[in-house]
TIRO-2110 file (N, C-alpha, C; in Angstrom, 1 decimal):
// TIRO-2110
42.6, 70.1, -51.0, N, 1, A
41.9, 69.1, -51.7, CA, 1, A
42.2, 69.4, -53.2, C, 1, A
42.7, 68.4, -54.0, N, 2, A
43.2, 67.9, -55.3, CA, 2, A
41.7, 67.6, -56.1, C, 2, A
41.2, 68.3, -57.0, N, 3, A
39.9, 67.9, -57.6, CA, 3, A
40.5, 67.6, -59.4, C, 3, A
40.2, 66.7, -60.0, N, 4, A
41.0, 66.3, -61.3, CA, 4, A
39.7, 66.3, -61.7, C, 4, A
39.7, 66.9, -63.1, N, 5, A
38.4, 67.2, -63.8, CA, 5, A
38.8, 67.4, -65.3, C, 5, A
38.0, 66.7, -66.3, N, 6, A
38.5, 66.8, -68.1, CA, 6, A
40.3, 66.9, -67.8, C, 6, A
41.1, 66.6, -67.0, N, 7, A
42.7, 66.1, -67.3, CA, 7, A
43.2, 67.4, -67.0, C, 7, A
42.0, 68.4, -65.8, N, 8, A
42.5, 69.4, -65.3, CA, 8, A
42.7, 69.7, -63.9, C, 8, A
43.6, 70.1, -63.1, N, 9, A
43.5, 70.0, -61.7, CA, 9, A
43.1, 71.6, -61.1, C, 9, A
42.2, 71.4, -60.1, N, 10, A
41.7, 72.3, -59.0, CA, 10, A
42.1, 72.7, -58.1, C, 10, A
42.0, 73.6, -57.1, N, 11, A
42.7, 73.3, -55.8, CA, 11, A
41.2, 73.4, -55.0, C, 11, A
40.1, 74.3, -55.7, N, 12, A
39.2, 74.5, -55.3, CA, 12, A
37.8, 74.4, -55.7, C, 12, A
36.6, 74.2, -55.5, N, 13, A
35.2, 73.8, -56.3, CA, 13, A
34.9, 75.7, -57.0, C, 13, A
35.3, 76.2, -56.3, N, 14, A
35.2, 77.7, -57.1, CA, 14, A
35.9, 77.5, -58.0, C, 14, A
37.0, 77.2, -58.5, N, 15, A
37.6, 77.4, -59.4, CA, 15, A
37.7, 75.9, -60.4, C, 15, A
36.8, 75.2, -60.1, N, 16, A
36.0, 74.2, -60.9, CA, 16, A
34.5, 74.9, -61.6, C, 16, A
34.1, 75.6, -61.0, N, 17, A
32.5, 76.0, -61.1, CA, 17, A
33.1, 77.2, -62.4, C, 17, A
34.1, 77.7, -61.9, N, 18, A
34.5, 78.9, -63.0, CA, 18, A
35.2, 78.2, -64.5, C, 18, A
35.4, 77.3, -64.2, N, 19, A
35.8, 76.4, -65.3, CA, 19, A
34.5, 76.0, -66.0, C, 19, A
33.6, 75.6, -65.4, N, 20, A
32.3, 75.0, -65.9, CA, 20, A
31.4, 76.4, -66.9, C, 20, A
31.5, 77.6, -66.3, N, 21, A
30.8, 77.9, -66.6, CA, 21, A
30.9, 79.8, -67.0, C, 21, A
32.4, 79.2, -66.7, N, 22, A
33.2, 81.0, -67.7, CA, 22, A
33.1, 81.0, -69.0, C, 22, A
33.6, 82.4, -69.6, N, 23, A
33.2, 82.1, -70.7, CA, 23, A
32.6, 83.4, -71.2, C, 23, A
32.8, 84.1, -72.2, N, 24, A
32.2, 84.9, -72.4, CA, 24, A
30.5, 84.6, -73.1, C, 24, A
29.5, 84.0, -73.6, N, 25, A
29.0, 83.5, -73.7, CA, 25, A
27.7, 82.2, -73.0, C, 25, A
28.7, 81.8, -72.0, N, 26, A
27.7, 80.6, -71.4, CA, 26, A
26.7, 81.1, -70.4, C, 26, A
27.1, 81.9, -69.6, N, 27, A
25.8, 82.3, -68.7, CA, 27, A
24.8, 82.9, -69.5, C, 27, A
24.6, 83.5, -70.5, N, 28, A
23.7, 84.3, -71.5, CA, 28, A
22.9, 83.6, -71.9, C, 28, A
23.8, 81.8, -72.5, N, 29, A
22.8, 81.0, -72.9, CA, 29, A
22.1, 80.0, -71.7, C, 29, A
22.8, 80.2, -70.7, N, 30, A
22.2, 79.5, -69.7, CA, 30, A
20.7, 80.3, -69.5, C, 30, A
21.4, 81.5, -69.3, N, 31, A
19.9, 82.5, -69.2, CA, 31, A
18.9, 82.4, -70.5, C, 31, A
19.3, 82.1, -71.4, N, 32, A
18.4, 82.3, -72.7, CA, 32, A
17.2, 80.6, -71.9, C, 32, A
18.5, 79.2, -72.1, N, 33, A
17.5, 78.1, -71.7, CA, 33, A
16.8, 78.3, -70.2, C, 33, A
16.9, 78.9, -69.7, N, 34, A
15.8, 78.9, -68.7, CA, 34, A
14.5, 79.7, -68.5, C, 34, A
14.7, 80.9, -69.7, N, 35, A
13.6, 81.3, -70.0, CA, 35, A
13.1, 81.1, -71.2, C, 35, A
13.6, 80.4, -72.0, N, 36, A
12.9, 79.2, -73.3, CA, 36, A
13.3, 78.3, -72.9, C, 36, A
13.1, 77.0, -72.4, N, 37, A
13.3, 75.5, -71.9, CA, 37, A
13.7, 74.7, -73.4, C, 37, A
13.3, 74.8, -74.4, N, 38, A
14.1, 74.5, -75.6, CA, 38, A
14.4, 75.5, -76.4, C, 38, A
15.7, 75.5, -76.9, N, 39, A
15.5, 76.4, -78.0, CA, 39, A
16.6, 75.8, -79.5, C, 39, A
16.7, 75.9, -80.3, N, 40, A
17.6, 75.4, -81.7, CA, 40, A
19.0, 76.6, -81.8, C, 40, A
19.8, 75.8, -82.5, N, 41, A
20.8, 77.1, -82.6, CA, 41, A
20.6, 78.2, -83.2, C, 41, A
19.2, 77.8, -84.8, N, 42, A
19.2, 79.5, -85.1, CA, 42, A
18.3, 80.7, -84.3, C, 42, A
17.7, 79.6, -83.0, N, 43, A
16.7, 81.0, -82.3, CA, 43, A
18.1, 81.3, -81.5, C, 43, A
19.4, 80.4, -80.6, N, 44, A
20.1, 81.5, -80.0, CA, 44, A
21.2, 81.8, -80.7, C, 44, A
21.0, 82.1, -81.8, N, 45, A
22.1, 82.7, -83.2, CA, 45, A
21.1, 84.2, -82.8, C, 45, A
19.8, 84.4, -83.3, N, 46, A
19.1, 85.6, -83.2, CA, 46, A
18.8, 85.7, -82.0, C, 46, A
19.1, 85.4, -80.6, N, 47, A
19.0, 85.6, -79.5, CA, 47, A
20.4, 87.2, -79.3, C, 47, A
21.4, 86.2, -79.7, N, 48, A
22.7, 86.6, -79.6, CA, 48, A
23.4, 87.3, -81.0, C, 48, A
22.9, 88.3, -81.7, N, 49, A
23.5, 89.0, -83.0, CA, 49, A
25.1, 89.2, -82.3, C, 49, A
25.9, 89.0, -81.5, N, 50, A
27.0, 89.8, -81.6, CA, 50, A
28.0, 88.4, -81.3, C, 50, A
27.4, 87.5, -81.2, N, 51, A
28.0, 86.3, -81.0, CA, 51, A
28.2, 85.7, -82.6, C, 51, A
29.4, 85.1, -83.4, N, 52, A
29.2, 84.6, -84.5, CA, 52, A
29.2, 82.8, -84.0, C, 52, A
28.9, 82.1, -85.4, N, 53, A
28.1, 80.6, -84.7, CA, 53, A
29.3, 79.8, -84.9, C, 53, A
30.6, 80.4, -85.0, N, 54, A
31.6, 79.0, -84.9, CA, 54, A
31.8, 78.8, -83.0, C, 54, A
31.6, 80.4, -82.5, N, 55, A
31.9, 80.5, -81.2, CA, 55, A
30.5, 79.7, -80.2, C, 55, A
30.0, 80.5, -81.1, N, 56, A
28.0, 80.0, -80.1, CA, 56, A
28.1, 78.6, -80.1, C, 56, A
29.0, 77.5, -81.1, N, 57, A
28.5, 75.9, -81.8, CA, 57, A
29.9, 75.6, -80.1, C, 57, A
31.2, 76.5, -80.8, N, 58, A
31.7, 76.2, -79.5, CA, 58, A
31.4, 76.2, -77.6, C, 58, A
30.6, 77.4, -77.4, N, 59, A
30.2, 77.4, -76.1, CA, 59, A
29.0, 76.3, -75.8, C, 59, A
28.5, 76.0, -76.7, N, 60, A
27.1, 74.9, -76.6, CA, 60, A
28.3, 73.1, -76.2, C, 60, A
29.1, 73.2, -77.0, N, 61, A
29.5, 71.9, -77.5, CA, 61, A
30.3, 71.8, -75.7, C, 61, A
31.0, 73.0, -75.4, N, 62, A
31.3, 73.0, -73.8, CA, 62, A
30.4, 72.5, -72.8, C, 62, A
29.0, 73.3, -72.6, N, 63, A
28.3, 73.4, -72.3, CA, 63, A
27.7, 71.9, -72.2, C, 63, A
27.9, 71.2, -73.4, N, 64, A
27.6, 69.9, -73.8, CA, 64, A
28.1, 68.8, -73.2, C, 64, A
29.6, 69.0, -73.2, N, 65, A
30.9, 68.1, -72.3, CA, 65, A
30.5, 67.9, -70.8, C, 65, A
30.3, 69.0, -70.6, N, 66, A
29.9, 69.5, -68.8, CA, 66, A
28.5, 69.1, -68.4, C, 66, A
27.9, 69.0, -68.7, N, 67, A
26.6, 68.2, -68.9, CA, 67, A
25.7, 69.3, -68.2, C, 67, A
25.7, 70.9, -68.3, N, 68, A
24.8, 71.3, -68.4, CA, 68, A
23.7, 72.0, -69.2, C, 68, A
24.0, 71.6, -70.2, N, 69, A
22.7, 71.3, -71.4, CA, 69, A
22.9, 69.8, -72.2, C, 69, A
21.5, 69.6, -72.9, N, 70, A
21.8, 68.4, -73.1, CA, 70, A
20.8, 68.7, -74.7, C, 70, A
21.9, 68.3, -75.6, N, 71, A
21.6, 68.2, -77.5, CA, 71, A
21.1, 67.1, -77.8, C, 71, A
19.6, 67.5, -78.5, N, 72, A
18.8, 66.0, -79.4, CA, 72, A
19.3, 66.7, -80.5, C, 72, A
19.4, 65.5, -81.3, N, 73, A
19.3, 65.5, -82.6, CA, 73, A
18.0, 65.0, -82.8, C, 73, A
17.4, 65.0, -84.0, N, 74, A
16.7, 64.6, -84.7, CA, 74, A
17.1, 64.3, -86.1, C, 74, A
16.6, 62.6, -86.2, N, 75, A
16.7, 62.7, -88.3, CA, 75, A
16.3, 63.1, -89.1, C, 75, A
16.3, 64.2, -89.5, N, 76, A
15.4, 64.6, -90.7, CA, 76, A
15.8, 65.6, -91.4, C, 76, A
15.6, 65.8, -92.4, N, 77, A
16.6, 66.7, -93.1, CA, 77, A
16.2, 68.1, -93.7, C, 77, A
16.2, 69.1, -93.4, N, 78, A
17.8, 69.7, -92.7, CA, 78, A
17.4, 68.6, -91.5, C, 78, A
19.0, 68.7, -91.1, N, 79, A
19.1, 68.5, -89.2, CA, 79, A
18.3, 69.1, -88.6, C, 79, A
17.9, 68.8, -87.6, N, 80, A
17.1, 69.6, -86.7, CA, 80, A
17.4, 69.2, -85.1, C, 80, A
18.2, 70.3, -84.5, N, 81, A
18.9, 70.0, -83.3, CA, 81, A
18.3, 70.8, -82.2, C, 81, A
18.0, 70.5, -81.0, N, 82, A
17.2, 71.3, -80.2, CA, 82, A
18.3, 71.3, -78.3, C, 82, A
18.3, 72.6, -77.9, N, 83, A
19.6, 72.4, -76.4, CA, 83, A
18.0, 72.8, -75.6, C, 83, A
18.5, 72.0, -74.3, N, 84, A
18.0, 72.0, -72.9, CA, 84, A
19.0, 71.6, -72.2, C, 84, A
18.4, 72.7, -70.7, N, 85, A
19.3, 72.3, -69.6, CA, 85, A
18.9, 70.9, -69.0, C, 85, A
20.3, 70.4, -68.5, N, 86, A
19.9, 69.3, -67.8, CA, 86, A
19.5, 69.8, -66.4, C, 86, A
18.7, 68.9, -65.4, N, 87, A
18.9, 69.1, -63.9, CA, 87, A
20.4, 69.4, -63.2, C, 87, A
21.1, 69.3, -63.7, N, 88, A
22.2, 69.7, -62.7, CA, 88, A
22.4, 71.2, -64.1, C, 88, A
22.0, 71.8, -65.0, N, 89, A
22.6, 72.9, -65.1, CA, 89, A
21.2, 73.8, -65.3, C, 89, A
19.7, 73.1, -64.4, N, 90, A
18.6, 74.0, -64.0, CA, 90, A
19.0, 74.4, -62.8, C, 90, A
20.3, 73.6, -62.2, N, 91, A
20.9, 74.3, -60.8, CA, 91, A
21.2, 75.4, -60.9, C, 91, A
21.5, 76.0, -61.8, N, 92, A
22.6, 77.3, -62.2, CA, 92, A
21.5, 78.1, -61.5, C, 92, A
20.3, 78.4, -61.7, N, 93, A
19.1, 79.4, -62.0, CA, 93, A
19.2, 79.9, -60.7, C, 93, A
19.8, 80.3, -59.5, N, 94, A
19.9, 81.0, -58.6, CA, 94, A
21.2, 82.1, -59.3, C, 94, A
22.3, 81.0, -59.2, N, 95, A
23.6, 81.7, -59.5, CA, 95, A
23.3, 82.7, -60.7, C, 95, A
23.1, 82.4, -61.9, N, 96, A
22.9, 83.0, -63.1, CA, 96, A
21.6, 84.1, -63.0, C, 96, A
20.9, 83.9, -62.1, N, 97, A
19.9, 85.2, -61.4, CA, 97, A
20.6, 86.3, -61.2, C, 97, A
21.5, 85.8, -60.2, N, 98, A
22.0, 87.0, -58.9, CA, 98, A
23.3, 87.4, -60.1, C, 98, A
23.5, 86.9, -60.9, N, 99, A
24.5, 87.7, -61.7, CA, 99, A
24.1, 88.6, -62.3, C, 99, A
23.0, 87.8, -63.2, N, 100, A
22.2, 89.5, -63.8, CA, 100, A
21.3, 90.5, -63.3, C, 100, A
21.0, 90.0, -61.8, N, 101, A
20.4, 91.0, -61.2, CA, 101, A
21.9, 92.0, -60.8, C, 101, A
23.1, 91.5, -60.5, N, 102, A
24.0, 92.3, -60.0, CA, 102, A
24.1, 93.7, -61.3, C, 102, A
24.2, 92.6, -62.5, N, 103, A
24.5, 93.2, -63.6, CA, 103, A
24.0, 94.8, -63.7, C, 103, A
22.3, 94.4, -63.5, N, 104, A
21.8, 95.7, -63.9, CA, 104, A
21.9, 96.7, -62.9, C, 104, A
22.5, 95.8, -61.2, N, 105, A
22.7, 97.3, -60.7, CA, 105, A
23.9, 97.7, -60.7, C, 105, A
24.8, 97.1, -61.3, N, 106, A
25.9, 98.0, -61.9, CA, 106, A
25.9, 98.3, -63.0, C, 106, A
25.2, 98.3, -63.9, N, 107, A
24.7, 99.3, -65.1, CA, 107, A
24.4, 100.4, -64.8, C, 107, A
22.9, 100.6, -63.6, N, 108, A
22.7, 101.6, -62.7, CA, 108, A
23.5, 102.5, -61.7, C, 108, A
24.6, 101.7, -61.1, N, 109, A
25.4, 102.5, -60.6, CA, 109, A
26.3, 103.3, -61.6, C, 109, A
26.9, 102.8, -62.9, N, 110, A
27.9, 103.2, -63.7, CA, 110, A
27.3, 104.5, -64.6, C, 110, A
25.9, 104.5, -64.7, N, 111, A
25.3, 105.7, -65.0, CA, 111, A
25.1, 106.8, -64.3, C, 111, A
24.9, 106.0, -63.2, N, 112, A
25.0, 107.5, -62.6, CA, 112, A
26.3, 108.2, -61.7, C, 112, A
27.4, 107.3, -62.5, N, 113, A
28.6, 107.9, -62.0, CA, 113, A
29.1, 108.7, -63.2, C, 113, A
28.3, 109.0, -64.3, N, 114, A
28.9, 109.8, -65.2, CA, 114, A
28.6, 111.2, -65.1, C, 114, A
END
């Protein structure tokens, strides 16, 4: 099966979903919006100190394309811009679980292999 997606080809929905949502960055903030349901870019600027914000503006703006979060603007000045997940990237909230639960038990295992 041939999956054509943003002028890219797949052979498989895994390797569509790793497109969606690779990334050094995106699951973090996926995890950030599901345990704040809104947040602005300067809370996940200080969510994330090791991320700088040309990269963070780019993983959001991805994140944006894909339609699993979804950017209001507001008029007023400053800007005032707020990200939420949409329903298809509140789907994540299993997957993005079982990652960081994996996470910390290989944090746990890697400690105590020292």
């Amino acid at each position: 099966m041939l999956i054509v997606y943003k002028g890219k080809e797949f052979h498989q929905e895994k390797d569509l979903a790793m497109s969606v949502i690779g990334g050094r960055w995106k699951i973090a903030i996926v995890w950030a919006l599901l345990h704040q349901p809104t947040l602005r870019l300067s809370e996940l600027g200080r969510l994330f100190p090791d991320i700088n914000q040309r990269m963070l503006i780019r993983q959001l703006r991805e994140l944006e394309e894909d339609e699993i979060i979804h950017r209001t603007v507001y008029p007023v000045v400053p800007p005032k811009v707020d990200y939420q997940l949409t329903d298809v990237g509140l789907q994540l909230e299993p997957v993005v679980t079982a990652i960081c639960n994996w996470g910390e038990t290989f944090h746990h295992y890697i400690r105590s292999t020292d």
